[in-house]
N, C-alpha and C positions, 0 to 999 in steps of 0.2 A: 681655552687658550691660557697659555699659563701668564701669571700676575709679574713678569720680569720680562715678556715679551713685547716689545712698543713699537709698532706699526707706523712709520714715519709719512705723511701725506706725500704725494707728489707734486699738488701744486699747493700754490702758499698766496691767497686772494690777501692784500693789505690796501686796505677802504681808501678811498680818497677825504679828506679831512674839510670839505668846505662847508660854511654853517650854513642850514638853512634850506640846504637839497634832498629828497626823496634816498631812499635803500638803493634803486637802483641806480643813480647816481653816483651813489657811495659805491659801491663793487657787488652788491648783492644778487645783480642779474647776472654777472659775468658766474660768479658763485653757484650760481643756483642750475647756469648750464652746463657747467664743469660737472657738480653732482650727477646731474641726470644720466649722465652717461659714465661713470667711473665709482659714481657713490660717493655718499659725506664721506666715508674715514679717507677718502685721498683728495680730498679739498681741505686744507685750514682756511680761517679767514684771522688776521688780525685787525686791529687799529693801530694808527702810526706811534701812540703812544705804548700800546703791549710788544711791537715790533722794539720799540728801544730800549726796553726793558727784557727782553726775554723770544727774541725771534724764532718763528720755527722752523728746522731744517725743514728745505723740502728739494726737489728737482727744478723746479722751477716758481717762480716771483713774478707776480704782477702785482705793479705798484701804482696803485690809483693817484692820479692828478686832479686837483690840485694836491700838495702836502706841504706841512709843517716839517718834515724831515727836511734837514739840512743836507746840502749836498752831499760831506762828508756821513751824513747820517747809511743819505740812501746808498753810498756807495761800498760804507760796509756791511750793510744786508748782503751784499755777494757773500763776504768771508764769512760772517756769522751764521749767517744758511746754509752755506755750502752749495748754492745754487747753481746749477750749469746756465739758467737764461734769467737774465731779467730783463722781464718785460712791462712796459710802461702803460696803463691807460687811459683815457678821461672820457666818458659820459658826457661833457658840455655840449650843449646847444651853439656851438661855437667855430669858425674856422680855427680861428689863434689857438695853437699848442697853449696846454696848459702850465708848464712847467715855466720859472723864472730868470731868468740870463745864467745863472748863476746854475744852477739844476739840470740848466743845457749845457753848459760847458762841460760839466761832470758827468752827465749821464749820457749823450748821446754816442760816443765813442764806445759804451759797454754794455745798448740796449742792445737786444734783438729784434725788437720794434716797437713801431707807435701806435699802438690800437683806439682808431674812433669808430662810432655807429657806422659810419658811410665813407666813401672815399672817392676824389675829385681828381680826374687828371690835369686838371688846370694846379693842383696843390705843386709849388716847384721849388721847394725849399730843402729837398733830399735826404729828410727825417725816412728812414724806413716806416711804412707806415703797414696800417693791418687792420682787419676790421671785428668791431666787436658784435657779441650776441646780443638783440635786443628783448627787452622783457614780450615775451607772448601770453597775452590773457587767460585764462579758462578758458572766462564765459565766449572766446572765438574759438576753443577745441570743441564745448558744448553744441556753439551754433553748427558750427561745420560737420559734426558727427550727425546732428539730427536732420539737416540736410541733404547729409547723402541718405541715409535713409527714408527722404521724401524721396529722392531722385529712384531710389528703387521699386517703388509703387507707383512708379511715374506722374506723380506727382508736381507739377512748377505754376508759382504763382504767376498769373497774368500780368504783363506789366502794364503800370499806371502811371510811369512817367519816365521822360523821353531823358532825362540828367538830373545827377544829383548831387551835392554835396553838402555837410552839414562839419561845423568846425568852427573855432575861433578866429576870431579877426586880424589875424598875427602879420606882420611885416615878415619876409620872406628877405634873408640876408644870402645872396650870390656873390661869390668870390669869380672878377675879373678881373683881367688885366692887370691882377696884384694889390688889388684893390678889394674890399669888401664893399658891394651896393644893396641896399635897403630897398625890396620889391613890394608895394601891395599888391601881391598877385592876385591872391583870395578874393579881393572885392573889386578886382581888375576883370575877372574872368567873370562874377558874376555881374557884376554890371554890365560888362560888352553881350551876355545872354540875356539882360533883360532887356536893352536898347534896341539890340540888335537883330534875335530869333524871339520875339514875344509869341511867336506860334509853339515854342517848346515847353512841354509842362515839364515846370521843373519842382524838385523836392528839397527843402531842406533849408540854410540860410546860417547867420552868425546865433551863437549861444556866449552866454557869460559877457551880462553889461558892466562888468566889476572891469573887465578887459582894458590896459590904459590906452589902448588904438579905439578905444566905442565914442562915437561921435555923430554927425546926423546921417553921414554920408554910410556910414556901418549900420546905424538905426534902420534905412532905408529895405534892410535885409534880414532884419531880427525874425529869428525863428519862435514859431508863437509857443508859450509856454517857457522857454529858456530853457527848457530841459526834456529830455527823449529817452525811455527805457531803452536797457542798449537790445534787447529784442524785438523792440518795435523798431527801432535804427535800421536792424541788421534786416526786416521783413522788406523796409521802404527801398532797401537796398538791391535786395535783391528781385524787387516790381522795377525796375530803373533799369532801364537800356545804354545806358553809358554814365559810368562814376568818375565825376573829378577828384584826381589826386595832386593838388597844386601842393608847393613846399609847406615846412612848417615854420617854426622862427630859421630854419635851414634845409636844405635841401631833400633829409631824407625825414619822413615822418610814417608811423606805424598805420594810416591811411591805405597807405598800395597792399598792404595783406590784407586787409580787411574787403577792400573792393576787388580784388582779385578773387579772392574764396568765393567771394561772394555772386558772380557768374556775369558782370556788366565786361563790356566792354570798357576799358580803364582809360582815361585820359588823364598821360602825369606830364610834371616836366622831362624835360627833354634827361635819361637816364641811360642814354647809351655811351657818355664819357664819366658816367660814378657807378657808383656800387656799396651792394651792400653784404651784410655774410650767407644771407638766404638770398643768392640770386635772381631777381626780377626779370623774367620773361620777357625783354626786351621787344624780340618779335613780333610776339604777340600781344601788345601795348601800342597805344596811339600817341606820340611824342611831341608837346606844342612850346614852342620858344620857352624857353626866362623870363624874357620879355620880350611880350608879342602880343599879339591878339589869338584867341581859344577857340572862336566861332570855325575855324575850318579843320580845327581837329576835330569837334564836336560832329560835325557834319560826316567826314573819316568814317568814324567811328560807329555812326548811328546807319553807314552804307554797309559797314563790315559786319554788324550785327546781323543784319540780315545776309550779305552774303558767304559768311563762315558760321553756321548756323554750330558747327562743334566745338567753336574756339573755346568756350568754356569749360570744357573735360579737356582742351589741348592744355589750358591754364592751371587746371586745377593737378595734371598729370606730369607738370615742368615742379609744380611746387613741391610735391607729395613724394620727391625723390630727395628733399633735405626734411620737410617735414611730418609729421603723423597728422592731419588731419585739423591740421593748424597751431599744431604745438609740438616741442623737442622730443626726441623719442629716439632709444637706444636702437631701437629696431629702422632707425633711416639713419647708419654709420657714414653717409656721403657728405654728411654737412660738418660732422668733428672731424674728418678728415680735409676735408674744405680746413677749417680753424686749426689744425694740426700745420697742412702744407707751410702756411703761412710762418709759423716758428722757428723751422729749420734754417 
């Protein structure tokens, strides 16, 4: 290639600036999906400081929330990029938009959209909105690959217990009625199973007493050791005949791919009014209130397993049409096309 020839990106990732948060938080997941499928030389990434010093052209801006760029800042990133979209995002564990009165005033008139992890039809506030890629682990490509190649020696572990979930003790923030309300779902669900079905062997419990929710009523539930190899996790997971997928500190948490791969029958909240960018098999999911009682999903669920003995390859063959085998992959084009639609 000759030394006067400059390859311009097409898209132009600029990190979100809040202190104290994870890479993927900052723009790094969004980054790192854009790659997979197009390659580093048509992704940049800046920080909001190299964006105002020296911005790079590209087609397209997304512009991580929170930011220290001022309105006027972010608004001349159009002209100095020459950008046809800018597009807005934020990673927060959050309903609230992250951007300031001031950054809405400015920016909503000249985004293309608002990209969060998940998206709520109760949201009524008419931000275009759009949903982002979440970070996928290896070590769930790993398990999932070595999996199916159990499945082909027909090989499946016996299962050893009848539900499962293992997770932090997080309050569960649902947006109603315009309101945001504070769930303890997590210790809702397992408590009304240990009150209520003590004949269900179940697996799993709270981890991390550092947690500010750990108290006697959370103690009650401690998972022994506080800590679980994520292969020995992923083994107990898939011995379990039906996986709890309750919220996380919000609605959507990386739990539903993992018990989904994983071959249980899934009991989440209720996800037939949200979504996410790797669409969740609705159907074939067991759906229990926000708030409500669990015990008669669980029961659902634990009848389905036995009477749809194939729902597991029906689940794993809904997933495997956006992803490779539990991770991004140039070769399942339906999911950047999915993230594409959404731009125009």
């Amino acid at each position: 290639m000759p030394d006067w020839l400059v390859i311009l990106p097409e898209w132009l990732v600029i990190t979100a600036d809040k202190p104290g948060v994870g890479r993927g938080v900052r723009g790094y997941s969004l980054a790192w999906f854009l790659r997979t499928y197009f390659g580093r030389r048509a992704v940049a990434m800046q920080t909001p400081k190299e964006a105002r010093e020296a911005p790079i052209a590209a087609d397209t801006v997304f512009l991580g929330l929170p930011t220290t760029l001022t309105p006027e800042e972010a608004l001349g990133l159009i002209e100095r990029t020459g950008c046809r979209r800018l597009v807005v995002y934020d990673y927060l564990d959050q309903h609230e938009l992250a951007w300031t009165p001031e950054q809405e005033a400015a920016l909503r008139p000249r985004i293309t959209r608002y990209l969060k992890p998940w998206f709520e039809q109760a949201w009524d506030d008419g931000v275009p909105r759009g949903l982002l890629p979440v970070r996928l682990r290896g070590r769930m490509h790993t398990v999932v690959t070595l999996d199916r190649i159990a499945r082909c020696v027909r090989y499946a572990p016996r299962p050893r217990y009848d539900v499962a979930f293992l997770g932090r003790p997080n309050r569960t923030r649902f947006y109603r009625d315009g309101a945001i309300h504070k769930v303890d779902q997590r210790l809702d669900w397992l408590t009304e199973l240990r009150n209520d079905a003590p004949e269900l062997a179940r697996f799993g419990g709270f981890i991390d007493r550092t947690h500010p929710r750990w108290g006697p009523d959370v103690e009650a539930f401690h998972f022994p050791g506080d800590k679980i190899n994520f292969f020995a996790f992923w083994r107990a997971l898939r011995q379990s005949r039906v996986l709890l997928a309750p919220g996380g500190n919000v609605p959507w948490t990386y739990r539903h791919y993992e018990c989904l791969y994983a071959g249980g029958v899934v009991v989440t909240i209720d996800y037939r009014r949200r979504d996410m960018l790797v669409p969740l098999p609705v159907d074939l999911m067991v759906h229990a209130p926000d708030v409500g009682p669990v015990l008669p999903s669980v029961r659902e669920a634990l009848e389905r397993r036995e009477r749809e003995p194939d729902l597991p390859e029906r689940v794993y063959a809904h997933l495997e049409q956006y992803l490779k085998r539990g991770g991004y992959s140039r070769s399942r084009p339906k999911l950047m096309e999915r993230f594409l639609s959404q731009l125009d």
